[in-house]
Rosetta silent file (secondary structure, phi, psi, omega in degrees, C-alpha in Angstrom):
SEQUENCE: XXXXXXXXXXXXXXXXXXXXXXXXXXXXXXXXXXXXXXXXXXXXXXXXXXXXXXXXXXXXXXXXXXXXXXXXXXXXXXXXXXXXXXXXXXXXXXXXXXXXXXXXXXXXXXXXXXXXXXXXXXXXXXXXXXXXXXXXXXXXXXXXXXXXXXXXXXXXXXXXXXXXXXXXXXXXXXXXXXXXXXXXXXXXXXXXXXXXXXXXXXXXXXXXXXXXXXXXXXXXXXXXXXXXXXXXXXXXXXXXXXXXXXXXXXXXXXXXXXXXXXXXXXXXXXXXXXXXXXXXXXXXXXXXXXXXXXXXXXXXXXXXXX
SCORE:     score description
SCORE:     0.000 S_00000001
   1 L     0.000 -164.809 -176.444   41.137   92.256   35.095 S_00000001
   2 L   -56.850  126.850 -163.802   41.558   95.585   32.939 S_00000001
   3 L  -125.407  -35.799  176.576   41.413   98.691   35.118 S_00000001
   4 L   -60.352  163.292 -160.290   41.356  101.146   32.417 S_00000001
   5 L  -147.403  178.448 -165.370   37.799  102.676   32.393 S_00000001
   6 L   -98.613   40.378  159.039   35.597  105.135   30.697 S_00000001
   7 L    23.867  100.153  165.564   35.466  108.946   31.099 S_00000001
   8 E  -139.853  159.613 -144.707   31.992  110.464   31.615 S_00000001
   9 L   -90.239 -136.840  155.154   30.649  113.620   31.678 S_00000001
  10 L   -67.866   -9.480  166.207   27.318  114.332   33.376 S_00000001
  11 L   -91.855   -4.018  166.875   24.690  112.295   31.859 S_00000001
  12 L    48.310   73.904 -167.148   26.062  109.058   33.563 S_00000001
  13 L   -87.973  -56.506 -148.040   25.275  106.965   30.010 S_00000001
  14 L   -47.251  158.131  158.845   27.416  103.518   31.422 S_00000001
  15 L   -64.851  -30.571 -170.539   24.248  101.563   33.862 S_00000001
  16 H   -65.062  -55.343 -179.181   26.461  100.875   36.521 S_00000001
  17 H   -51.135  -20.222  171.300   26.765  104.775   36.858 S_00000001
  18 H   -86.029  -44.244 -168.223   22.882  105.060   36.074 S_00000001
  19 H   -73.535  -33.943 -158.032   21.441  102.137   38.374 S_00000001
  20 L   -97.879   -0.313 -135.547   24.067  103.862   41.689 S_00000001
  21 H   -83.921    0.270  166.257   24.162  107.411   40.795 S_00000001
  22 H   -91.107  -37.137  160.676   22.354  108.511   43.846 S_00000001
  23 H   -63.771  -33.233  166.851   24.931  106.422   45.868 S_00000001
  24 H   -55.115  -60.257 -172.966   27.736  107.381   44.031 S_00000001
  25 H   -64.227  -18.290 -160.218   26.821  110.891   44.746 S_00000001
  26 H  -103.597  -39.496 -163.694   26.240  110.566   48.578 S_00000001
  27 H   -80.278  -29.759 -157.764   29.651  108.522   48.623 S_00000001
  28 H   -80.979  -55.702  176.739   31.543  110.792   46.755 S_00000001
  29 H   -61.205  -33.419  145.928   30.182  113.829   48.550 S_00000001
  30 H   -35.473  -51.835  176.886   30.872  111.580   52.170 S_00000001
  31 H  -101.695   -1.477  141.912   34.385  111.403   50.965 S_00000001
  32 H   -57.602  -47.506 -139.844   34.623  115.407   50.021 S_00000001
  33 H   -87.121  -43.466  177.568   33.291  116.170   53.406 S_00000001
  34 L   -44.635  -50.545 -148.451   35.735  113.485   55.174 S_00000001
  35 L  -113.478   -4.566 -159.840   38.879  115.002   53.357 S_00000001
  36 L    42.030   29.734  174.831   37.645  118.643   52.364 S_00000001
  37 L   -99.180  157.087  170.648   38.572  117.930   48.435 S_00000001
  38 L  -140.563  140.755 -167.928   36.608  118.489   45.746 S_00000001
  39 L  -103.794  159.480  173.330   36.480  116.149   42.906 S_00000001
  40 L   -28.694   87.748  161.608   36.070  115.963   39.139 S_00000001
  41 L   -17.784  -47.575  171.338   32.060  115.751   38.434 S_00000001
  42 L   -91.389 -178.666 -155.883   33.100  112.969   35.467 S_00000001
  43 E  -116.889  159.815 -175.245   33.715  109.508   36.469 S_00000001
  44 E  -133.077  109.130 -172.408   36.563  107.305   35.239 S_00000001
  45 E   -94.293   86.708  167.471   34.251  103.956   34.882 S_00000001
  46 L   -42.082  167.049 -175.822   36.259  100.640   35.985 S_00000001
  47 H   -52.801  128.995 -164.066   36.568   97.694   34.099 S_00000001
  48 H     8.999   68.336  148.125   32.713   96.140   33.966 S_00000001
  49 H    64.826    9.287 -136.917   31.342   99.407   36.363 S_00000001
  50 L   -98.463  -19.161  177.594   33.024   97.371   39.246 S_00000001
  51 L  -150.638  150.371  172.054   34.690  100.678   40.489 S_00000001
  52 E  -124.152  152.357  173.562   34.087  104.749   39.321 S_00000001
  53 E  -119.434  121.729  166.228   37.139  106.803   39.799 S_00000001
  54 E  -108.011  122.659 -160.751   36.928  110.793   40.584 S_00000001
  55 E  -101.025  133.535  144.190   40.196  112.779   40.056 S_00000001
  56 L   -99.258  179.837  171.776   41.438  115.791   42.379 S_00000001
  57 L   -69.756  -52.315  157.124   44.129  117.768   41.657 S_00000001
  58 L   -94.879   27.087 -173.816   46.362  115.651   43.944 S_00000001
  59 E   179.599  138.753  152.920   44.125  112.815   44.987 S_00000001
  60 E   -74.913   73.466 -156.276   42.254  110.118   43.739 S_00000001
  61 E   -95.984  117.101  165.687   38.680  109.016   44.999 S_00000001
  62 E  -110.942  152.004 -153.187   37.738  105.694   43.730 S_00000001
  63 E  -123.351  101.829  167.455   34.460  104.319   44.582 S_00000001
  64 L   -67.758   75.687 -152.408   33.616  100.662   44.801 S_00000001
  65 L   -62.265  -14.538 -172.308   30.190   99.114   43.012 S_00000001
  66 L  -152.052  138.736 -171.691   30.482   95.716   43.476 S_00000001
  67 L    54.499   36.653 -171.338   31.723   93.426   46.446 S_00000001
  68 H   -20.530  -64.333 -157.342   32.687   97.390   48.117 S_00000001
  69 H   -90.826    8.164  152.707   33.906   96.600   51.458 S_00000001
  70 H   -96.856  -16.504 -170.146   35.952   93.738   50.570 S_00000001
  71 H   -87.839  -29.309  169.689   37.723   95.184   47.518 S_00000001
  72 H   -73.888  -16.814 -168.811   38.329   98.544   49.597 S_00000001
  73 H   -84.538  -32.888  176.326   39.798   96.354   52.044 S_00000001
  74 H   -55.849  -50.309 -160.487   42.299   94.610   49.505 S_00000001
  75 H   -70.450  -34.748  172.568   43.231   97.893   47.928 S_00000001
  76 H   -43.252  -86.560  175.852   43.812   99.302   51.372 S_00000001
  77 H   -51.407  -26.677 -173.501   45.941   96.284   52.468 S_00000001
  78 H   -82.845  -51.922  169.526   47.473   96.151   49.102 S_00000001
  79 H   -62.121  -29.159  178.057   48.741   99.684   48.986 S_00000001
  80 H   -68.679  -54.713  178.077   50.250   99.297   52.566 S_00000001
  81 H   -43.753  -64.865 -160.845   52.222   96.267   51.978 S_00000001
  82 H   -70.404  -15.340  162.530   53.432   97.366   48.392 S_00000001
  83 H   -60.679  -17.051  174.994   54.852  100.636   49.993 S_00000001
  84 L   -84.898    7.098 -165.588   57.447   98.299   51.338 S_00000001
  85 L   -72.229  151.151  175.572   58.665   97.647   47.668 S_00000001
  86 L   -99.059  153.714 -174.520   61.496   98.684   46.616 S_00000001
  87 L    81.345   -2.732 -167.969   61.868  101.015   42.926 S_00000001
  88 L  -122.967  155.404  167.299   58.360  101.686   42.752 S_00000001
  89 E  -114.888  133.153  168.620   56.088  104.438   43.288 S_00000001
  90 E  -146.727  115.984 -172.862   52.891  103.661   45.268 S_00000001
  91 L   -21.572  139.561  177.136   49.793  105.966   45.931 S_00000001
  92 L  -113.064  120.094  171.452   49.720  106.411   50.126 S_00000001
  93 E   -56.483  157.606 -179.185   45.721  106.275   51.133 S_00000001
  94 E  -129.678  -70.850 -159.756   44.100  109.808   52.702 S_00000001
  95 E  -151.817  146.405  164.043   41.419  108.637   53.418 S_00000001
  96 E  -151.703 -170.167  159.122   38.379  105.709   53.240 S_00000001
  97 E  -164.745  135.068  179.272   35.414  104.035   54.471 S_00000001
  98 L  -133.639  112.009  170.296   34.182  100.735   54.224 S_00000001
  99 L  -131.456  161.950 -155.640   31.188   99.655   55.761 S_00000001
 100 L   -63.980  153.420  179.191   29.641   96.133   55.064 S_00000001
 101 L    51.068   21.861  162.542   26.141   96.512   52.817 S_00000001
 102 L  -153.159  152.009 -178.252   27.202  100.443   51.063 S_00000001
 103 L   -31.947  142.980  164.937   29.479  101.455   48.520 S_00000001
 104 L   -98.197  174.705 -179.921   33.187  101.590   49.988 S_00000001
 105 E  -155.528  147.556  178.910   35.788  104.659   48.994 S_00000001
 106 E  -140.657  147.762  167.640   39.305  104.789   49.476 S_00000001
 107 E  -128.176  131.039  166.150   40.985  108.060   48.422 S_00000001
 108 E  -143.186 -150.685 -148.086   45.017  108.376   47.926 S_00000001
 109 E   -86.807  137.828  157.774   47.286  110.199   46.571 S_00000001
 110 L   -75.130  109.951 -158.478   47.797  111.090   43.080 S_00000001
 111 L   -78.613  151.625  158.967   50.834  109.742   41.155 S_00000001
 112 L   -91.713  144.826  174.802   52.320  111.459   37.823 S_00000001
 113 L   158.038  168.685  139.767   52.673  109.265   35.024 S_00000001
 114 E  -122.772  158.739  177.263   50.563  107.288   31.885 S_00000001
 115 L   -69.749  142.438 -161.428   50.437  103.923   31.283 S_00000001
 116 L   -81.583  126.187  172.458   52.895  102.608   29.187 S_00000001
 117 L   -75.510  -42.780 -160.972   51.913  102.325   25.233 S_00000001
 118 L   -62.624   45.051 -161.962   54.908  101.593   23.244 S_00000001
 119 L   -33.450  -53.753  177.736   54.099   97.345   22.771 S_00000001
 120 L   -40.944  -57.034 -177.878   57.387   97.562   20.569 S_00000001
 121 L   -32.690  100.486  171.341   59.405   99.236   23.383 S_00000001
 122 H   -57.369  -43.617 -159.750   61.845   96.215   24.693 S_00000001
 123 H   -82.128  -35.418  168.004   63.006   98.540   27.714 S_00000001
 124 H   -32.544  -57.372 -138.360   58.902   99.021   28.174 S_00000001
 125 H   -83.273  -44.988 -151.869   57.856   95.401   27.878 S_00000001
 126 H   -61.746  -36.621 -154.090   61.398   94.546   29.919 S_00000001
 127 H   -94.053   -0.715 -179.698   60.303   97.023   32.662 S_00000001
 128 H   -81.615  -74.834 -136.988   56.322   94.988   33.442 S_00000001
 129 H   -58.790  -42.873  171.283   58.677   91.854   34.172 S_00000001
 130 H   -69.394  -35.023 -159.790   60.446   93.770   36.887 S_00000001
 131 H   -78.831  -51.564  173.236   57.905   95.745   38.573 S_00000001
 132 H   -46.975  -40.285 -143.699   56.169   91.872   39.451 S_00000001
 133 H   -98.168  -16.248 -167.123   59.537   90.552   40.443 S_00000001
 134 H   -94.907  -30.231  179.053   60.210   93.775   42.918 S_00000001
 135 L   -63.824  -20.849 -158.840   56.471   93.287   44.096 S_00000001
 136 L  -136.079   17.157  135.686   57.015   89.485   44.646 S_00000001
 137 L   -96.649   10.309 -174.103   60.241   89.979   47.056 S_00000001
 138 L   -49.379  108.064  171.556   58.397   92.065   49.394 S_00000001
 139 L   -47.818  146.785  169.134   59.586   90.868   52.928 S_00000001
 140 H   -24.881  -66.822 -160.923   56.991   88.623   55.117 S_00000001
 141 H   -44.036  -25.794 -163.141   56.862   91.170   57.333 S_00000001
 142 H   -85.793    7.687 -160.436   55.264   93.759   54.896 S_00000001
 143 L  -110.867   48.005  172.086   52.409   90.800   54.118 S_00000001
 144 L  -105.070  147.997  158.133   50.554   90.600   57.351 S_00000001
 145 L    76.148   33.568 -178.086   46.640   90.904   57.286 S_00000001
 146 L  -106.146  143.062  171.631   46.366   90.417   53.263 S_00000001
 147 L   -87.804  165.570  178.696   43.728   88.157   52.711 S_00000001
 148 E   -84.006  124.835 -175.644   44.395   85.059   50.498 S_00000001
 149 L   -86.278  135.576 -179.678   44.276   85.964   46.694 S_00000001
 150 L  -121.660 -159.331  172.379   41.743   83.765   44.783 S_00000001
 151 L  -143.795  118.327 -177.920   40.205   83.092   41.570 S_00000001
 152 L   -85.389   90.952 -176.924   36.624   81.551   42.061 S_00000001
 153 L   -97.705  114.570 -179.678   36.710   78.783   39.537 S_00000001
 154 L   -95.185  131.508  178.381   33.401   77.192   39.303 S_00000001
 155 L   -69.555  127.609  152.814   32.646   72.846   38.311 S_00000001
 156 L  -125.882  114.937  159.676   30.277   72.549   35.459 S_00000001
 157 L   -94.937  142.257  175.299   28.898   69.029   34.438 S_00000001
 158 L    64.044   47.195 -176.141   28.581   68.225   31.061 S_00000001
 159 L   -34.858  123.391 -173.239   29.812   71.879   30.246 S_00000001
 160 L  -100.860   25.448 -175.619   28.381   72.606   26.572 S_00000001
 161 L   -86.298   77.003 -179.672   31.240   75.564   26.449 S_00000001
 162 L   -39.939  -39.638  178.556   33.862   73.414   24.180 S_00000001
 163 L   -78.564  -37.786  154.485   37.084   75.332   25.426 S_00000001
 164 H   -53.687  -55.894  174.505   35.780   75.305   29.050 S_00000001
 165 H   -65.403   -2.809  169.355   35.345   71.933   28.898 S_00000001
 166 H  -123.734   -1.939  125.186   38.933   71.216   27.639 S_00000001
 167 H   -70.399  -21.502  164.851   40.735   73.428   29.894 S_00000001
 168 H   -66.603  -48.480 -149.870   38.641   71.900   33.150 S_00000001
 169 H   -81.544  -19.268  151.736   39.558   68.584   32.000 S_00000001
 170 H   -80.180  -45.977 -177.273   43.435   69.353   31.960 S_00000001
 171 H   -28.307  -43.033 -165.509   43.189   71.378   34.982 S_00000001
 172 H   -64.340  -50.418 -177.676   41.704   68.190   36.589 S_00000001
 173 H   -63.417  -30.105 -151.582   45.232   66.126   35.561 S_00000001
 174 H   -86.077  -56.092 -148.713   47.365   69.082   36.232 S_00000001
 175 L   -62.327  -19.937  174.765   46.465   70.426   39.874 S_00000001
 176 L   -84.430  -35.696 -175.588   47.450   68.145   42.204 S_00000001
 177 L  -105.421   -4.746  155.453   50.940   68.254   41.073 S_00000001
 178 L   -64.098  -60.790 -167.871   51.072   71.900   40.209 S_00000001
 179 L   -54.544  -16.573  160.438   49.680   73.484   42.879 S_00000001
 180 L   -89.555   -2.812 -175.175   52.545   72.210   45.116 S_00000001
 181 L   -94.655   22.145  147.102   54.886   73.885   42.744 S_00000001
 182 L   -32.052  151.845  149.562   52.993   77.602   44.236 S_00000001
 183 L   -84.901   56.988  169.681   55.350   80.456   45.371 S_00000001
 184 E   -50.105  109.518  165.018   53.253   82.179   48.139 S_00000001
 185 E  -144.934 -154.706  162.554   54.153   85.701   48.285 S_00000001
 186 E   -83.064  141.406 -158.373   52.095   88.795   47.366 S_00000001
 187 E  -124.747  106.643  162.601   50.094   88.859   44.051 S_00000001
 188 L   -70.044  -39.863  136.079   48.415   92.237   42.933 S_00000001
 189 L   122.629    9.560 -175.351   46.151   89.656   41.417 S_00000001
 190 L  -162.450   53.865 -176.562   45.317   92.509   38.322 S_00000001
 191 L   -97.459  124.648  140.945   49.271   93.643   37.027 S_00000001
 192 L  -128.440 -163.851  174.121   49.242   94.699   33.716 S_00000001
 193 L   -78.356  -19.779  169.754   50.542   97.956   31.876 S_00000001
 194 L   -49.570  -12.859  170.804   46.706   99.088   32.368 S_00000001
 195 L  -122.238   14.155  165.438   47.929   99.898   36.018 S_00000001
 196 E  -110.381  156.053  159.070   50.898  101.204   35.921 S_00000001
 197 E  -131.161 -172.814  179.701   51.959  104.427   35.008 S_00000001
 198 E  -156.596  160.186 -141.410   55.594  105.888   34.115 S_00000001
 199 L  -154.293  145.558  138.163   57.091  109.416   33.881 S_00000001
 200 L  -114.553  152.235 -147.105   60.587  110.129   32.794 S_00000001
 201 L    88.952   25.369 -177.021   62.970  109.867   35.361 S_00000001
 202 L  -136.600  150.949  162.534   60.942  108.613   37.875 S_00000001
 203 L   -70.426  141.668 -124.049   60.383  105.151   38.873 S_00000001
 204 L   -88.897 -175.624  176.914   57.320  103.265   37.391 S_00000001
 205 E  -134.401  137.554  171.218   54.117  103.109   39.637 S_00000001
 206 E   -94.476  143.950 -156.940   51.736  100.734   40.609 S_00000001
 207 L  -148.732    0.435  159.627   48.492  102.320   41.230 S_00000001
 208 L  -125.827  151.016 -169.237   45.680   99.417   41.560 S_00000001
 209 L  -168.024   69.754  152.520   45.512   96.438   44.084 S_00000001
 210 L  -101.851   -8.310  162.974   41.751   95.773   44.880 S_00000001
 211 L   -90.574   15.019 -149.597   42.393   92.112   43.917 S_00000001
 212 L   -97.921 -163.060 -176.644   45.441   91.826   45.552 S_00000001
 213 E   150.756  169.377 -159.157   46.182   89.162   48.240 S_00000001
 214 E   -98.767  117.863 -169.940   48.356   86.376   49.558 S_00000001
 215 E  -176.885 -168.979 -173.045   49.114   83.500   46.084 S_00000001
 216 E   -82.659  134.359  132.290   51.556   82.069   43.746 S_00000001
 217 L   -25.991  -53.270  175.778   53.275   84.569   41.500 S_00000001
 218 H   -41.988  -37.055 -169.556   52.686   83.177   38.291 S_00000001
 219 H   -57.009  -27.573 -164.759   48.701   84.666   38.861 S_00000001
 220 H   -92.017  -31.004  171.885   50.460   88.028   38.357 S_00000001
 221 H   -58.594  -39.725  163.685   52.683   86.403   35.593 S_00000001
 222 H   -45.290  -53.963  166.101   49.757   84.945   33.937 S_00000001
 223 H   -27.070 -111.333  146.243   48.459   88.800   34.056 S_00000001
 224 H    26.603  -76.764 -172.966   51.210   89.848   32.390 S_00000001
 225 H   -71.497  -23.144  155.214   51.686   87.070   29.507 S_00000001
 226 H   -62.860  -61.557 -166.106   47.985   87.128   28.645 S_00000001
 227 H   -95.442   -9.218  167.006   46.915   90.554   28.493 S_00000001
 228 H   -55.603  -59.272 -151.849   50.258   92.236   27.841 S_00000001
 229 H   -94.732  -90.952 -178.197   51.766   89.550   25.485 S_00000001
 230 H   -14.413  -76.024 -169.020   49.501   87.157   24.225 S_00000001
 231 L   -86.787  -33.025 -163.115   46.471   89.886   23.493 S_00000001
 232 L   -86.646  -50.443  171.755   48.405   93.166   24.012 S_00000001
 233 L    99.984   45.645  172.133   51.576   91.797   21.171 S_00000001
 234 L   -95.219  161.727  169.790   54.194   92.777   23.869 S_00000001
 235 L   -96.497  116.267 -154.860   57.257   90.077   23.505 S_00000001
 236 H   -70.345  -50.764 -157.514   56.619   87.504   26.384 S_00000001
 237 H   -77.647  -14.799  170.179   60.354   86.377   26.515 S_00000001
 238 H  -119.823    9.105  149.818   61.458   89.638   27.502 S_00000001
 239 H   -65.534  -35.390 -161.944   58.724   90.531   30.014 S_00000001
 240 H   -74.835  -29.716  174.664   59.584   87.259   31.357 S_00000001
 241 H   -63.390  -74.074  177.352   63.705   88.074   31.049 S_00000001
 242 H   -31.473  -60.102  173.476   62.952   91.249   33.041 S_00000001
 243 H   -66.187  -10.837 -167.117   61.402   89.363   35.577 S_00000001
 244 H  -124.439    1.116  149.180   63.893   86.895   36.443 S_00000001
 245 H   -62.584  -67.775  160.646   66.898   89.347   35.934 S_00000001
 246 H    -7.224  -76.976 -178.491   64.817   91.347   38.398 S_00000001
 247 H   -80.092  -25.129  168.659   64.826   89.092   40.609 S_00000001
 248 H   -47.024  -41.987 -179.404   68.221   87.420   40.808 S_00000001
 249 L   -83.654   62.685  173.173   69.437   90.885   41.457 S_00000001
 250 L  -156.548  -31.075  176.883   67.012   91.097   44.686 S_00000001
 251 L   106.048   30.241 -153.013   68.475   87.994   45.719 S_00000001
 252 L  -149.757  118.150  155.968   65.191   85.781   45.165 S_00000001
 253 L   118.811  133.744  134.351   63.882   83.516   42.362 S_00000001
 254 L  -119.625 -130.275  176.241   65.044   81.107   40.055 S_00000001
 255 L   -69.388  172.856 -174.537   64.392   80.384   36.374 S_00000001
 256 L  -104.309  131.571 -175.231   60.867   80.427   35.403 S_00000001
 257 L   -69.387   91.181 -178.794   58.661   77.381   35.716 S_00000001
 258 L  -118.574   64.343  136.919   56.630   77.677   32.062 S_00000001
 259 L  -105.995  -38.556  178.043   54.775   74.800   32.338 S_00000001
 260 H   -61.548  -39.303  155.031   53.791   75.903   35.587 S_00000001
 261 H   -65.280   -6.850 -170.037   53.008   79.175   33.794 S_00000001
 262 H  -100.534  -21.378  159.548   51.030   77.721   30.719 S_00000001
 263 H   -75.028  -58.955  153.985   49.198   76.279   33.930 S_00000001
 264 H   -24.720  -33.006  176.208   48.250   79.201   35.646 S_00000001
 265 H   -40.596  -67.893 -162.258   47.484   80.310   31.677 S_00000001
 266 H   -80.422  -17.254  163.382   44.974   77.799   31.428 S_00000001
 267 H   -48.580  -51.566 -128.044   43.417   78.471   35.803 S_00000001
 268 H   -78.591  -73.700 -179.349   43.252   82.432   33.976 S_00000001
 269 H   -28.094  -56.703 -172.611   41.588   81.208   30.361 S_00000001
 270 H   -69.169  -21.371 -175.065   38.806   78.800   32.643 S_00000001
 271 H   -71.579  -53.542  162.642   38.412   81.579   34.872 S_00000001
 272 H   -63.317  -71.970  164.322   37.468   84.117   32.091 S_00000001
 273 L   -14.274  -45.898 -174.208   35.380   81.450   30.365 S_00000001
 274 L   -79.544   -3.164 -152.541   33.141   81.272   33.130 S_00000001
 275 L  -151.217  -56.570  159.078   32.022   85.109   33.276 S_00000001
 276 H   -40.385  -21.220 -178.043   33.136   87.025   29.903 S_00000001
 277 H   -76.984  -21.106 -172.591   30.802   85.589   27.392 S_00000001
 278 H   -99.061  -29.871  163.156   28.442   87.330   28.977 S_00000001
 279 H  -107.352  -13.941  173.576   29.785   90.963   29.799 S_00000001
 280 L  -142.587   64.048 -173.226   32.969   90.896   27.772 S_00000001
 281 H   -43.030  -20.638 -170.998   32.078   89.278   24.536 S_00000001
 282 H   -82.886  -24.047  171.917   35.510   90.300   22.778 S_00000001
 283 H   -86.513  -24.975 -179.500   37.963   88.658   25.540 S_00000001
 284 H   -66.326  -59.567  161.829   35.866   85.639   25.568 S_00000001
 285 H    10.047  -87.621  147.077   36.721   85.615   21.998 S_00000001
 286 H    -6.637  -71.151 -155.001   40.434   85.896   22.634 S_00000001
 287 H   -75.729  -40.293 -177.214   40.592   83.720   25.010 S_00000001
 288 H   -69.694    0.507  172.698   38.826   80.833   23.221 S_00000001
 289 H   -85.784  -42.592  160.924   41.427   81.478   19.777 S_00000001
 290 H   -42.674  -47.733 -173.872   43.979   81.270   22.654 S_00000001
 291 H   -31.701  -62.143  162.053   43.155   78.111   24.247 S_00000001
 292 H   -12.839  -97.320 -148.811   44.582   75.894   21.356 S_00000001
 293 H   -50.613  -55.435  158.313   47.557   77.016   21.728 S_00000001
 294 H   -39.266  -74.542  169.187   47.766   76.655   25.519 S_00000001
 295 H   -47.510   -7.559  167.546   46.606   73.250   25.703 S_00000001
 296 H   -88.450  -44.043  175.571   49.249   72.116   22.984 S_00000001
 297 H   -45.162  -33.001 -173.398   51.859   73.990   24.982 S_00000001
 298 H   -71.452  -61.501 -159.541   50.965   72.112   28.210 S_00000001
 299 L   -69.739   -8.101  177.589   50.884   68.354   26.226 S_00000001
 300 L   -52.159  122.351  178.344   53.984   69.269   24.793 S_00000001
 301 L   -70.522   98.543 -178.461   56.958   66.491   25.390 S_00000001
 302 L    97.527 -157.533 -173.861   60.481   68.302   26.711 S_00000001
 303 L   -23.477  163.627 -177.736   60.824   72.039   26.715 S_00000001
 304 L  -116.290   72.436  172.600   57.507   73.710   27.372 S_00000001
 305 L   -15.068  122.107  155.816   56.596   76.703   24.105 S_00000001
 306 L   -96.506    0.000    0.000   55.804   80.164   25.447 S_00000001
């Protein structure tokens, strides 16, 4: 989900930074002592406390609060792979540690850049659509040891969640005959413009992959047309143009599947459903004004409306 985070001084007001902050401090100082840097004192507070980020002048220590040593291990595996990409800039690890039952840390390199703002910007919006499609030709070779990317979709009978209950019950018709239309290749499993940055004259950068893993493409396309387009009010036909220009000129890829993406839509939307009402009242929101609209798009007869 959403990787931008929260800037905080010294009073550590978010809880996650209040409940750890004697671990956070042992890890942080563990990964000065490892690398002989010394980091920022405020924290850059992932998306629901799930990671804290400490800036160097040239490095990056982020610190992992919740599932640590597998999510250091994705980002780990995820920056090694995506170094085989081509056009992109991607942070090279320094240093980490992950051990099973304490906070994990990965440190790498710092990139120049901000994330891109301009939702109007065509060459912007045009330039998300690419960075997936150079990310999703990555040879086999660069994909060994990636764990399989999921989404932990949980069964509820007699859900009393109306929009959860009417995305499981198309999911239930759809999945058997979607799920053979998957693409396995690598999935950052969390691309939006919150994780990229750009410069100019440099090529963009990808700069988080603690989700990432071995999946369909569409999961990162689904990224991409929900929180860019849908919610962000970038124009989804020419993220989606980017990508499949993208890829024809890589030699990979044909037109885009968008019923298969309005499925993947509706995997993201049940997925959210299950976990946001409770920590992110404003996307659950979203997502249920969204929903409609998905679920007409799917039932739709001929072409499929993006």
């Amino acid at each position: 989900m959403r990787e931008s985070g929260t800037a905080t001084g010294g009073g550590n007001q978010h809880p996650v930074l209040a409940r750890l902050a004697d671990d956070i401090d042992r890890t942080r100082q563990a990964a000065e002592s490892a690398l002989a840097v010394v980091f920022d004192a405020g924290a850059i507070v992932g998306y629901g406390g799930r990671s804290v980020v400490f800036l160097a002048r040239d490095s990056v220590l982020k610190i992992y609060t919740h599932r640590p040593a597998e999510r250091a291990r994705r980002e780990i595996a995820g920056l090694s792979a995506a170094g085989h990409a081509g056009g992109l800039r991607i942070p090279q690890v320094l240093g980490s540690e992950c051990i099973e039952g304490a906070l994990a840390w990965v440190v790498s390199t710092a990139l120049e850049g901000s994330a891109p703002g301009h939702v109007q910007d065509a060459a912007e919006t045009r330039m998300l659509g690419q960075v997936a499609a150079r990310l999703h030709a990555m040879p086999t070779t660069a994909l060994a040891g990636l764990e399989p990317f999921r989404r932990n979709i949980r069964a509820i009978d007699r859900d009393p969640h109306p929009q959860r209950a009417q995305l499981s019950a198309v999911l239930v018709g759809l999945e058997v005959e979607q799920l053979t239309r998957c693409d396995v290749c690598f999935v950052d499993g969390d691309l939006s413009s919150r994780n990229l940055l750009i410069a100019p004259g440099l090529p963009p950068a990808v700069v988080d992959f603690e989700g990432c893993g071995l999946g369909c493409g569409y999961e990162d396309l689904t990224n991409l047309y929900v929180q860019d387009c849908l919610i962000g009010g970038r124009d989804a036909a020419v993220a989606l143009a980017g990508y499949r220009e993208e890829r024809q000129l890589l030699g990979s890829g044909g037109p885009i599947d968008a019923r298969h993406l309005l499925f993947h839509t509706a995997r993201y939307f049940r997925w959210v459903l299950q976990w946001a009402p409770e920590i992110d009242a404003e996307l659950a929101q979203q997502v249920c004004v969204l929903t409609p609209r998905v679920l007409d798009a799917l039932s739709a007869e001929g072409p499929v409306p993006l």
